[in-house]
C-alpha positions in Angstrom: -26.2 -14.4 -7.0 -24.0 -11.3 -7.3 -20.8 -11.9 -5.7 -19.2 -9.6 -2.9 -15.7 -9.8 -1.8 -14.7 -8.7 1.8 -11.4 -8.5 3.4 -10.7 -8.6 6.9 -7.2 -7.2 8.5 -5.5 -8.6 11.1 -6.8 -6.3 13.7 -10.4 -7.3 12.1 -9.8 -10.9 13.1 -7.6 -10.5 16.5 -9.8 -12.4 19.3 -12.4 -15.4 18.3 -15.1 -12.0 19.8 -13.5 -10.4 16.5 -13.8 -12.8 14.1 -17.0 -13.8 15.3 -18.1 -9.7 15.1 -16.8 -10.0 11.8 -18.6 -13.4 10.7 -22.1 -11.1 11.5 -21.0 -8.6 9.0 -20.8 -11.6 6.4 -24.1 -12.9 7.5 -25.9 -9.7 6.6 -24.6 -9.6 3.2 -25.3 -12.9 3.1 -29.1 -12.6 4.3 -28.9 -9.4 1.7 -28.7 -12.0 -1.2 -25.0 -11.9 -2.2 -22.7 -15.2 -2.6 -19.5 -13.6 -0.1 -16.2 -14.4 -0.4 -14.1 -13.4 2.0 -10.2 -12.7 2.5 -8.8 -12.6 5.7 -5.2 -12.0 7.2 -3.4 -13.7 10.2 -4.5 -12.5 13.6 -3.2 -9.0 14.5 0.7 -10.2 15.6 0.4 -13.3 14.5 2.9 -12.8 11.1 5.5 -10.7 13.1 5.6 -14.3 15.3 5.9 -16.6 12.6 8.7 -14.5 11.3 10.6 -13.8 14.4 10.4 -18.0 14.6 12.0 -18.0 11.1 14.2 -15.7 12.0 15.5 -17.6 15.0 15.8 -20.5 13.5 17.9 -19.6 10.0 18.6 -16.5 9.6 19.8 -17.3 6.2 16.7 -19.0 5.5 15.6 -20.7 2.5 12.9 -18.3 1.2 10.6 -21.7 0.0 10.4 -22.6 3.4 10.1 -19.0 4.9 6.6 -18.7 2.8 5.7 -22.0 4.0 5.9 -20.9 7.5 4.9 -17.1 7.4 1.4 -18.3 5.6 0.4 -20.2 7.9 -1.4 -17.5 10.1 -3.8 -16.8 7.6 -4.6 -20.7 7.3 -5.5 -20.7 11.1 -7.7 -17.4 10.7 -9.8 -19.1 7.4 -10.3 -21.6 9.4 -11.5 -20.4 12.8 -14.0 -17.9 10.5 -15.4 -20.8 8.0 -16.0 -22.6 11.5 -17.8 -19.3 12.9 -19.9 -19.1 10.0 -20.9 -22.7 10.3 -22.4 -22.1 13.4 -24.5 -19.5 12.5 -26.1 -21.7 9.8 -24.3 -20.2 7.2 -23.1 -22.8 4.5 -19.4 -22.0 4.5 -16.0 -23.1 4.0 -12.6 -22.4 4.0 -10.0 -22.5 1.4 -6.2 -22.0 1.0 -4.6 -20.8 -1.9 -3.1 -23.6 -3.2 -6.7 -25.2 -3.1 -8.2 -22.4 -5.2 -5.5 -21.9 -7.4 -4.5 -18.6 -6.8 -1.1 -18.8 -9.0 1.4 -16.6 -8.8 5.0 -15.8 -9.9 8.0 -17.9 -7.9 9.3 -14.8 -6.7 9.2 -15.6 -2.4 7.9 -13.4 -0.3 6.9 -11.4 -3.0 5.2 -13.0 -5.5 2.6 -11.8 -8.1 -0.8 -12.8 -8.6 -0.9 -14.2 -12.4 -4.2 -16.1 -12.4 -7.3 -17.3 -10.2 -9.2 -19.6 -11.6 -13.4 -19.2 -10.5 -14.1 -22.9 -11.3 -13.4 -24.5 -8.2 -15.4 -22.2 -6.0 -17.8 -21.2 -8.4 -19.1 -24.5 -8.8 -19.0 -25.0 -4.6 -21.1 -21.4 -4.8 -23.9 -23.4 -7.2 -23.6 -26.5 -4.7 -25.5 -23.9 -1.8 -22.0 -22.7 -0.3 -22.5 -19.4 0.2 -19.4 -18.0 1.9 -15.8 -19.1 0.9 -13.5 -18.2 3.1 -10.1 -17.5 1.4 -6.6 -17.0 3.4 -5.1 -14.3 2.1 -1.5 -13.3 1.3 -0.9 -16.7 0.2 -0.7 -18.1 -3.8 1.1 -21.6 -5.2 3.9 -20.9 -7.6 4.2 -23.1 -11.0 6.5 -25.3 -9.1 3.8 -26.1 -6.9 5.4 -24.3 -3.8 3.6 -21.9 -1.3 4.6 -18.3 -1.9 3.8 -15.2 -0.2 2.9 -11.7 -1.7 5.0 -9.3 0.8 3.2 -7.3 3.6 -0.3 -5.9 3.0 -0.6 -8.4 0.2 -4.2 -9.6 1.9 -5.5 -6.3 0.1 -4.2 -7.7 -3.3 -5.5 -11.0 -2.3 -9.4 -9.5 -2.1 -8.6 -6.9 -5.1 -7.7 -9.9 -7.3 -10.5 -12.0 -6.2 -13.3 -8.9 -6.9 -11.5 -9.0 -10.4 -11.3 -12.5 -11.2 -14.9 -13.3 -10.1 -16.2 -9.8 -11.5 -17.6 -8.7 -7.9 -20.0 -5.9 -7.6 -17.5 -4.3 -4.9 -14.4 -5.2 -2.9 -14.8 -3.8 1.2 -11.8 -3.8 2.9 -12.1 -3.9 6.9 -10.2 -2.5 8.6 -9.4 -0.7 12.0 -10.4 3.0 10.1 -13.6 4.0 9.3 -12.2 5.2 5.9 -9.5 7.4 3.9 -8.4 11.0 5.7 -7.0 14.2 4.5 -4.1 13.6 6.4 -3.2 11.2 9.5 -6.0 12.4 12.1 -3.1 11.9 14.8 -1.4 14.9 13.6 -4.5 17.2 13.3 -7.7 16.6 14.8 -9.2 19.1 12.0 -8.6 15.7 9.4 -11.8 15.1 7.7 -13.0 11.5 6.5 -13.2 11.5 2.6 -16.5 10.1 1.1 -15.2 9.6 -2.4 -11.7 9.4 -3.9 -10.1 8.9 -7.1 -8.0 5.5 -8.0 -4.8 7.8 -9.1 -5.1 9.6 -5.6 -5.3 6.7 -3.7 -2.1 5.2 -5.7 -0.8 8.2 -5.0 -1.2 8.6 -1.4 -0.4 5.1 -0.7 3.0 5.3 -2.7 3.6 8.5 -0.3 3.5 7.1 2.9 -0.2 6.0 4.1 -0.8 3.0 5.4 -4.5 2.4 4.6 -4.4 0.4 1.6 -1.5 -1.7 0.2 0.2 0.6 -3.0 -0.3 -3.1 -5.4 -3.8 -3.5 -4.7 -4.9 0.3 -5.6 -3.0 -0.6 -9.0 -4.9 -3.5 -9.5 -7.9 -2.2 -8.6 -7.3 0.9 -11.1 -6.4 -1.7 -14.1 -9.6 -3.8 -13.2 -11.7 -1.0 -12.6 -12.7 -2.9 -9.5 -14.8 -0.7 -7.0 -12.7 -0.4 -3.4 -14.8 0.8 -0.1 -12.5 0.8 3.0 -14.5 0.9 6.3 -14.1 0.2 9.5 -15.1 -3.3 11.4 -16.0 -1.9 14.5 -18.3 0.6 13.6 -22.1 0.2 12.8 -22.3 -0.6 8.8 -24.7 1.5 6.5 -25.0 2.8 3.0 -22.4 5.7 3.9 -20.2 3.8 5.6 -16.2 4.1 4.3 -14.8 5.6 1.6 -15.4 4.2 -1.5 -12.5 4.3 -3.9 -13.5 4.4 -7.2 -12.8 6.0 -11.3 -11.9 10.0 -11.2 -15.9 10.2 -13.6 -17.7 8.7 -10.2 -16.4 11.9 -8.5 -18.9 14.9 -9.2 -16.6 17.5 -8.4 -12.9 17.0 -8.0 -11.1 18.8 -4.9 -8.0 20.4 -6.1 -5.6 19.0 -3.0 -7.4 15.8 -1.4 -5.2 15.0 1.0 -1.8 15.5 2.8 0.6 12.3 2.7 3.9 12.1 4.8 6.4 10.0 5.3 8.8 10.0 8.2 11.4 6.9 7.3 13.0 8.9 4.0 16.5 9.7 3.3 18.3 12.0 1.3 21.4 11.0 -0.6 24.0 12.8 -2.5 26.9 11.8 -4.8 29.1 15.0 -4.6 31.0 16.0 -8.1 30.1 13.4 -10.4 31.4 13.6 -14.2 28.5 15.4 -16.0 28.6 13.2 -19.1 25.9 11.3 -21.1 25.1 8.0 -19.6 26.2 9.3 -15.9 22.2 9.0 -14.7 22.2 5.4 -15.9 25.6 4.4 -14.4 24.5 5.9 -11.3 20.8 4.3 -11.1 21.6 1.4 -12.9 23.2 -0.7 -10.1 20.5 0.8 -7.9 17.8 -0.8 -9.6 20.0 -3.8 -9.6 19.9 -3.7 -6.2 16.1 -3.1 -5.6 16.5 0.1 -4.1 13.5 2.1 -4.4 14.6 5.5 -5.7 12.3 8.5 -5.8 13.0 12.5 -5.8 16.3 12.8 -8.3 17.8 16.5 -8.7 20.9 16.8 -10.3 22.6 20.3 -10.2 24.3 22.7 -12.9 27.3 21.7 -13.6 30.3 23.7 -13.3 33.3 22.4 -14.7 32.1 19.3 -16.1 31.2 18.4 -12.5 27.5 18.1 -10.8 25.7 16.6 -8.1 23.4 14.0 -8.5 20.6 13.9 -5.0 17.8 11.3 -5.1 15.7 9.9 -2.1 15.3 6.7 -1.4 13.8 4.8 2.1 15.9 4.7 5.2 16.3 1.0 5.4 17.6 1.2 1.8 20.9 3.5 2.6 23.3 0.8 3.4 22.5 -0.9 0.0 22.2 2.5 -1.6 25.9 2.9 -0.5 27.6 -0.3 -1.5 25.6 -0.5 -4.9 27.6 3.3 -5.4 30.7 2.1 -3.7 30.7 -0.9 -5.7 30.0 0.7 -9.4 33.2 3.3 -8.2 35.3 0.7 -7.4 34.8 -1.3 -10.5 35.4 2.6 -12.3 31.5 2.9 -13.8 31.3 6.5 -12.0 33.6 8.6 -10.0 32.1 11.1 -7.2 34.4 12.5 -4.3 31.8 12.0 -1.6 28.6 10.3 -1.1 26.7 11.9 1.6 23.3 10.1 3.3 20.9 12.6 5.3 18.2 9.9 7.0 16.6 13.1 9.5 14.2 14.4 6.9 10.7 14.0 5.9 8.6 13.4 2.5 6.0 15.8 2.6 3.4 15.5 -0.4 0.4 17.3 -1.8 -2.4 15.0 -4.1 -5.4 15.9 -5.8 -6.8 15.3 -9.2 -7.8 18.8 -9.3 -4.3 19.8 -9.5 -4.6 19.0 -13.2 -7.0 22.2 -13.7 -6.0 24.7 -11.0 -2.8 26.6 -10.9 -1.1 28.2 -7.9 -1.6 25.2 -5.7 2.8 24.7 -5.8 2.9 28.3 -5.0 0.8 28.2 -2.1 2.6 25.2 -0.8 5.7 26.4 -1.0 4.9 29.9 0.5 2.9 28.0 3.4 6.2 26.1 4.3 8.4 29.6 3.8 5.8 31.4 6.3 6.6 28.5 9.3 10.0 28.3 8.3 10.9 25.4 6.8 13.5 24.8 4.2 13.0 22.9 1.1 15.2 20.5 0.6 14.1 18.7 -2.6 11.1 18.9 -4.8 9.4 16.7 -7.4 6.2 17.1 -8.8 3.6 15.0 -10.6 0.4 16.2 -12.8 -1.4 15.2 -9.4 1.0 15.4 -6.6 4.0 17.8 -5.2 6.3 16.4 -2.9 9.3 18.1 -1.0 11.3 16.7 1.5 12.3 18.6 4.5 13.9 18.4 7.9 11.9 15.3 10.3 11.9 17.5 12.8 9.6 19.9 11.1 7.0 17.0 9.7 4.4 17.5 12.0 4.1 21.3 11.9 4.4 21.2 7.9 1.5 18.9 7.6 -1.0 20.8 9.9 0.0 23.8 7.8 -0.8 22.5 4.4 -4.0 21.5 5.4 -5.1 24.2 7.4 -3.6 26.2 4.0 -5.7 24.0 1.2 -8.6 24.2 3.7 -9.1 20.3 3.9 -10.9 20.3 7.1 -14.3 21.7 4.7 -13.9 18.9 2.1 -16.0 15.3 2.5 
């Protein structure tokens, strides 16, 4: 039988009414001839417990242990919807990731998937199971140790599994009915998008939105692994979601797809560095040692063998942003006479495939902003996206703009 993959989110599975809601959308594709196997996360709340327990108890924890305890919500949730199925007379069972193997990398709390092995269920599947049930989030490391995949990492569980077990199509459940131009709680005029490309998915989850988890697009774009994110409370059908899929499955590409923002940026600036070859790399250097995640860079003309070097990076990163700098100073890598950290701004950021073909789209953007008033701070641009970052304060209003401006409220 053609297997289907389907991944349930923690609002998906809250309540035993929930999971039992969600066990009926199994049955169907179970009584429409496919072998299921489904991923599920913890209950909605439940991970934020476990860790807050962790937390509590050593704060300097021992990250083995911290997977151990952190996975166990999705354990409880495999379990409570294998037993669901059961009593529907539905031959189905649960499994943990250790018992599969999915094996990953050692890295805690944010390991990588390396392999996942089909034996083990496959042969359950020719036994007459037709459901396995599969925690998500969770993996066994070569040591033979639980590891976790870092937040979201359900979606990479079910992405992987489509892969692995070459599924006709991965759905992802959810508590959206599918992907937007923009955040519908900023402008009601957001339209649901039937269809969109792998590379403006990455992009838009890489931006800020929340939808899908950024590793699981990627892995879905290497695999070629067809993506449909829908909602769990609303009535399934043939046009239900948006299917994520290859940029050739799209018959006519829109030249801005959607407005992404993201609210928890910062903007910091190393004032009069030396403008010498090598400075970029003494300056980024220990802030890749230090897993900040750096994106916009601008460095200005220099004037006197001096310049300033201003990249963005995420809010909670600043204070080891600053002692990575602080640190390479002090030990005489790079010199700069003030390091300055803005965290009131904004990313604002424009993606569509059919940037790659139509020209003007920065030029509207930018004259859009001008017209309401808003500064641009920074700018960086991709062949598919153009991202600025302005004042937080003007977020909302820049948003609504640009997609009033690229007419997104007319595209499906």
């Amino acid at each position: 039988m053609p297997v289907l993959v389907m991944k349930f989110g923690g609002t998906s599975v809250a309540s035993l009414d929930k999971i039992k809601s969600a066990a009926e959308r199994v049955a169907f594709e179970v009584s429409a001839g496919h072998s299921v196997i489904v991923i599920v996360s913890a209950m909605a709340g439940k991970t934020n417990e476990l860790v807050e327990l962790v937390n509590a108890t050593s704060p300097l924890y021992d990250a083995r242990e911290y997977d151990a305890v952190v996975s166990s919500g999705e354990n409880e949730t495999a379990g409570l919807m294998a037993l669901t199925l059961q009593t529907m007379d539905i031959p189905a069972r649960s499994w943990q990731g250790w018992q599969v193997p999915v094996k990953t990398s050692s890295a805690h709390s944010s390991a990588r998937i390396e392999e996942i092995p089909t034996e083990n269920i496959m042969t359950k599947f020719s036994e007459g199971m037709r459901v396995a049930v599969v925690a998500g989030f969770q993996g066994l490391s070569e040591s033979g140790r639980v590891t976790t995949l870092g937040r979201g990492g359900s979606d990479t569980t079910a992405v992987a599994f489509a892969a692995a077990f070459d599924a006709t199509r991965c759905d992802i459940y959810t508590d959206v009915d599918g992907i937007y131009t923009t955040d519908p709680r900023i402008t009601n005029k957001a339209r649901k998008l039937n269809k969109i490309s792998f590379e403006e998915m990455l992009e838009l989850a890489s931006l800020g939105a929340k939808v899908l988890q950024t590793r699981s697009v990627e892995l879905a774009m290497r695999y070629s692994v067809k993506l449909r994110v829908l909602s769990s409370f609303d009535e399934p059908n043939s046009n239900s979601g948006t299917l994520v899929c290859s940029e050739e499955e799209i018959m006519e590409s829109n030249v801005v797809s959607g407005i992404a923002y993201s609210k928890d940026e910062a903007k910091m600036t190393l004032i009069s560095v030396a403008d010498r070859p090598g400075i970029a790399a003494a300056i980024f250097g220990p802030l890749s040692e230090a897993s900040v995640n750096v994106d916009m860079i601008i460095q200005n003309i220099a004037e006197e063998g001096r310049t300033d070097m201003t990249f963005s990076c995420p809010t909670d990163q600043v204070l080891i942003a600053q002692e990575a700098l602080n640190g390479a100073k002090k030990e005489g890598h790079i010199n700069f006479s003030q390091l300055i950290a803005d965290t009131n701004v904004a990313k604002i950021s424009a993606v569509g495939i059919g940037m790659r073909s139509q020209s003007g789209v920065a030029a509207k953007m930018f004259r859009t902003l001008s017209d309401e008033g808003i500064n641009i701070k920074v700018i960086a641009t991709s062949e598919i996206k153009i991202s600025v970052l302005i004042d937080r304060k003007y977020m909302e209003l820049a948003v609504q703009s640009l997609h009033d401006a690229f007419g997104l409220e007319k595209i499906t």
